[in-house]
C-alpha angles and dihedrals in degrees: 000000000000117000130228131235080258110055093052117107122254119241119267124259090248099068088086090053091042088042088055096047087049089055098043099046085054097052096074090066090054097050092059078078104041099141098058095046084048085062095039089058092051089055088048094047088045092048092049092053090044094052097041083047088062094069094051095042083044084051090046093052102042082052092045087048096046087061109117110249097266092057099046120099107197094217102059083063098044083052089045099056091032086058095042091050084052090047091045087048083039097060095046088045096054086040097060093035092058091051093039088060100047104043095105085042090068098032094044086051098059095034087054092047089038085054100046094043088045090052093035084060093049083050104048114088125276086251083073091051098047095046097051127069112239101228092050094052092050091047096050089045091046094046087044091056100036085054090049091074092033087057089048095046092044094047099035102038107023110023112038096039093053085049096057093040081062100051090045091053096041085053102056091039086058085046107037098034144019123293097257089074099057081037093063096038093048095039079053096047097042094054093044093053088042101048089040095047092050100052096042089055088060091037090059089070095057080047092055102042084049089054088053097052096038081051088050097050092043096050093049085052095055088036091057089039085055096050095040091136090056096045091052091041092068100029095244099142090120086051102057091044082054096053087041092053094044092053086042082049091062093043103049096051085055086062105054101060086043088063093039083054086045089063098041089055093047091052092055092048092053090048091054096043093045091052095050095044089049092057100038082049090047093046089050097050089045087050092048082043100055082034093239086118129042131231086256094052088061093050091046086052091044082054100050092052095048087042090050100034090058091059101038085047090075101023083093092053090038094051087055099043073051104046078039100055087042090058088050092041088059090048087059100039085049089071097045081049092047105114119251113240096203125029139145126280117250091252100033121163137223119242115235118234119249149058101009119201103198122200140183117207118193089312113192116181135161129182085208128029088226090052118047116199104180125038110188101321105188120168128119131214106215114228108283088018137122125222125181132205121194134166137123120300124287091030087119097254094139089046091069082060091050089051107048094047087051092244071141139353120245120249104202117047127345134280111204143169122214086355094306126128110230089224092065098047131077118276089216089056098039091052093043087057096051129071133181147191104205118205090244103039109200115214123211105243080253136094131302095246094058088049099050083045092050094094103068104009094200100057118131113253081245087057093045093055092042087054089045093047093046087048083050092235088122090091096043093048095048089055087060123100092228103028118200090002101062113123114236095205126225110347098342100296096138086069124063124250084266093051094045083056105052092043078056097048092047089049093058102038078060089052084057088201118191088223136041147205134191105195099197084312091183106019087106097047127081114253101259084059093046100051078047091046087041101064088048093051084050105051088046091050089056114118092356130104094261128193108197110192107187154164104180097070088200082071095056108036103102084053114127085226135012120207120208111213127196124164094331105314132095103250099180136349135195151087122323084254105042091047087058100041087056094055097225142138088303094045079054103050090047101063091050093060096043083054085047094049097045094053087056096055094044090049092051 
C-alpha cells in the first residue's frame, strides 16, 4: 500500500540536536584554514555591499535622468553609470576571489575526514566487518564526502550571503522609507523561512528512509556482483534481478512521495513570495502616485525585491540539499564515531622482533555470549617450533588464528608471546611480526608483482622476485604473456587454487613474519597440488614459530606437536606417532582419511 505525506512519520525532536554535533564536529577541520576562511568571509561581506550598492547608484541615475533638459549635467549620469559598471565588476570580482580562496579549504576538509574514516574502518573489529554489507558502507562514506563540500558551498556561498543581503536591504528600507515597507519585507521573509523550515523538517525523514532503502538496494547489487561464480553456479541470475528490483521497488516509491512533498512545499513558497512582492509593489506605486516617493525609488524597490526573490527562490531547495548533506554527513561521521572493539591500550608496548614463544593460557572466547567457541585452550608453541591443531569443523580452530592476530581479544585467560600479553602490546607490531597463508587467499584486481609485494610495499623489485622464486612461482611467471604484470582479476580468480597459494606464500616469505600460521593452507587444493604446495609450506615454516590449523592430518605429521580440537576443548595432544599409537580420536580420524584417500585413487 503506498503511503501519503501525511502518514510519514515526523522527525524526531532530537535532528536539531544531531544537526548541531555534526556541525560542530566538522568545524575543527575548517578552522585549520582559518585564515583563509577569515579572507573568504570578507569577500563575501565586500561583494554583498557591492551588490546591495547597484540598486541605489541605479536610483541615483534613473533621478538624475528624469531631470527636464535644463537641470541635467551630463556628467553626474556618465559617473553614474561609470561607478555601477565598477560595483557590478565589484561584486563578480569579490565573488570569484572568495571561491577561489577557499577552494583547498573545502577540498582539504573532505580529503582529511575521508582519511581518518578510511583508516578508522581498517581499524574497527572484524565483527563490524562481518556484520556490515560492503556496498552500504562505500556509498554512506561516498555520499558523506561528496555532502561535505555541498554543505560548504550551500552555507558559504548561498545561505549566508542571501542572508546578509536581507539584513542590508532591510536596513536601508527602515532608513531611506517608511516602516511598511521593512515590515512587509520582514513579515515575507519571516513566513517563507518558517514555512520552509517547517516542511522540510518533515520532508528530511522521507530523505532519510529513501537513503536506507537506495543504500539497501545498492548494497544487494554489489553483494550478487561479488559473488558472480555462485550466482551463475546455481543459475540464479533471475533471482538476483528479482531481489534488485524488489529493493529498487521500495526506493523508488519513496521517491515518489518525496517528490509529491517536494511540490507541495514549492507551491506554498510561491504563494508567500507573490503576496509579498505584490504589496511591497502596491505601497511603492501609491507612494510614486502621492509623490512621496520618485520614479527611481520604484524602480529601487522593484531591485531589492528581484535581488532578494532569486535567492530566496532556491534558499528552500538549498536548506534541504543542506539538512540533507548534514544527515549524510552523520551517517559518516557515525562510522568514524563507531567504537572500536579492540584498541590499544593507552601504554601499550612494541613487541620486539625475534624469536617469539606463543602461549595460550586458558584461553575462553565466544562470538556470541549465547555460543562459546574456546574452554580453557591452553597449549604453547616454543620459539622455531610447529604445532599443529586438527578436529571437525566448527571445533574453533580458525578462531586461534583470529586471536592471535587480535581479529578479537580474548575474554577468558591470556594468550601471550615472549611473556607478553597481546592486550598490552601494539596492534601494528603484533600484526608485522605475524604472517598467514589462509585457506582462501583473496588477490588485489592488480599484478602479480604488487600482490606478491603486498606484503611488505616497500620491497625492492630484487626481494619480490627472491620471495616469488623460494615459493617456486619463477617458472610459472615466466610462461605468462605479460609476466609479472599480468593482472590476476577479482579476487584472484584469473590463477588456480595452486597459483593463488604460492602468490600467497611469496607474499608471506617477503613478510618475513617471526611467527606463522597455516589456516587450513591446502585444505582447498587436490592432493597432487597439495604434496607441490607442501614442500613450499614447509620450507617457509623452517626455523619460525609456526601454527599449523588443519583438516587434512598429512599436512600436520612432521609437527613437533598435534592438537586435537573438539568443541572447543583439547581432547588429546602429542606427536603423529604417539597419537596413533594411543588409539584415540586422531587415530581415529586417520584412518578415516586414509579410507577416504584411498577410495579416490582408486576412483581416479
Amino acid at each position: 500500500m503506498r503511503r501519503s505525506p501525511s502518514s510519514l512519520p515526523p522527525l524526531p525532536a532530537a535532528g536539531e540536536r544531531r544537526d548541531w554535533d555534526t556541525i560542530r564536529k566538522l568545524l575543527p577541520y575548517l578552522l585549520i584554514w582559518k585564515w583563509r576562511v577569515l579572507f573568504a568571509l570578507g569577500c563575501l561581506l565586500s561583494a554583498k555591499f557591492a551588490n546591495v550598492s547597484v540598486p541605489l547608484l541605479f536610483k541615483d541615475l534613473v533621478d538624475s535622468l528624469n531631470l527636464s533638459r535644463d537641470q541635467a549635467v551630463i556628467v553626474v549620469p556618465a559617473a553614474l553609470l561609470l561607478a555601477y559598471g565598477a560595483l557590478r565588476f565589484s561584486t563578480a570580482l569579490f565573488t570569484e576571489l572568495r571561491e577561489i580562496v577557499f577552494a583547498r579549504v573545502t577540498q582539504e576538509s573532505v580529503r582529511q575526514i575521508s582519511l581518518q574514516v578510511f583508516g578508522h574502518l581498517h581499524a574497527l573489529s572484524l565483527r563490524f566487518h562481518l556484520e556490515r554489507q560492503t556496498g552500504g558502507l562505500t556509498r554512506d562514506i561516498e555520499r558523506g564526502t561528496r555532502s561535505i563540500g555541498s554543505l560548504i558551498s550551500y552555507t558559504l556561498y548561498s545561505i549566508l550571503p542571501t542572508f546578509v543581503e536581507i539584513s542590508l536591504v532591510i536596513g536601508i528600507l527602515l532608513v531611506k522609507y517608511e516602516p511598511s515597507f521593512a515590515i512587509i519585507t520582514l513579515v515575507t521573509l519571516t513566513l517563507y523561512v518558517v514555512f520552509t523550515f517547517k516542511v522540510t523538517n518533515w520532508r528530511t525523514a522521507l530523505r532519510r528512509q529513501a537513503n536506507e532503502l537506495d543504500s539497501a538496494a545498492n548494497a544487494r547489487a554489489i553483494d550478487s556482483l561479488i559473488n558472480y561464480e555462485t550466482v551463475k553456479y546455481f543459475n540464479n541470475e533471475a533471482f538476483e534481478t528479482r531481489r534488485y528490483d524488489n529493493e529498487l521497488s521500495k526506493w523508488i516509491a519513496a521517491q515518489i512521495v518525496n517528490q509529491k512533498s517536494l511540490s507541495y512545499l514549492n507551491i506554498g513558497q510561491a504563494a508567500i513570495i507573490s503576496i509579498g512582492v505584490t504589496g511591497m509593489m502596491w505601497r511603492a506605486a501609491q507612494g510614486v502616485a502621492d509623490g512621496t516617493m520618485t520614479l527611481g525609488d520604484l524602480v529601487l524597490v522593484n531591485a531589492f525585491l528581484i535581488q532578494l526573490y532569486i535567492p530566496l527562490n532556491f534558499l528552500g531547495v538549498l536548506y534541504r540539499e543542506i539538512r540533507q548533506a548534514l544527515t549524510d554527513i552523520e551517517r559518516m561521521f557515525g562510522l568514524l564515531g563507531t567504537h572500536r572493539e579492540v584498541a590499544d591500550a593507552p601504554q601499550a608496548r612494541v613487541l620486539p622482533r625475534g624469536p617469539a614463544e606463543v602461549r595460550f593460557e586458558q584461553v575462553g572466547f565466544a562470538y556470541e555470549p549465547s555460543r562459546p567457541i574456546l574452554h580453557g585452550v591452553d597449549f604453547t608453541i616454543p620459539a622455531g617450533r610447529t604445532v599443529a591443531v586438527v578436529g571437525h569443523s566448527g571445533s574453533g580452530k580458525s578462531t586461534l588464528a583470529r586471536l592471535l592476530f587480535r581479529f578479537y581479544d580474548v575474554q577468558a585467560g591470556a594468550l601471550r608471546i615472549n611473556g607478553q600479553d597481546l592486550r598490552q602490546l601494539t596492534q601494528d607490531s603484533l600484526r608485522a611480526a605475524i604472517g598467514i597463508v589462509p585457506q582462501d587467499t583473496v588477490l588485489f584486481n592488480d599484478t602479480l608483482f604488487y600482490n606478491i609485494q603486498y606484503g611488505r610495499p616497500d620491497a625492492s623489485r630484487e626481494e619480490v622476485e627472491a620471495a616469488a622464486r623460494a615459493a617456486q612461482l619463477e617458472d610459472f611467471i615466466a610462461r605468462l604473456p605479460e609476466g609479472w604484470q599480468t593482472r590476476v582479476g577479482e579476487r584472484g580468480l584469473k590463477l588456480s587454487g595452486g597459483e593463488k597459494q604460492r602468490v600467497a606464500i611469496a607474499r608471506t616469505l617477503l613478510k618475513n613474519p617471526d611467527i606463522l600460521i597455516f589456516d587450513e593452507a591446502t585444505s582447498a587444493l587436490d592432493s597432487r597440488t597439495e604434496k607441490a604446495i607442501q614442500a613450499q609450506l614447509d620450507a617457509a615454516a623452517r626455523g619460525r614459530t609456526t601454527l599449523i590449523i588443519a583438516h587434512r592430518l598429512s599436512t600436520v605429521m612432521n609437527a613437533d606437536e598435534i592438537i586435537v580440537l573438539d568443541q572447543g576443548r583439547i581432547l588429546e595432544r602429542g606427536s603423529h606417532a604417539a597419537l596413533l599409537a594411543a588409539g584415540g580420536a586422531y587415530a581415529q580420524m586417520w584412518a578415516l582419511q586414509l579410507e577416504e584417500q584411498g577410495s579416490e585413487e582408486a576412483g581416479s
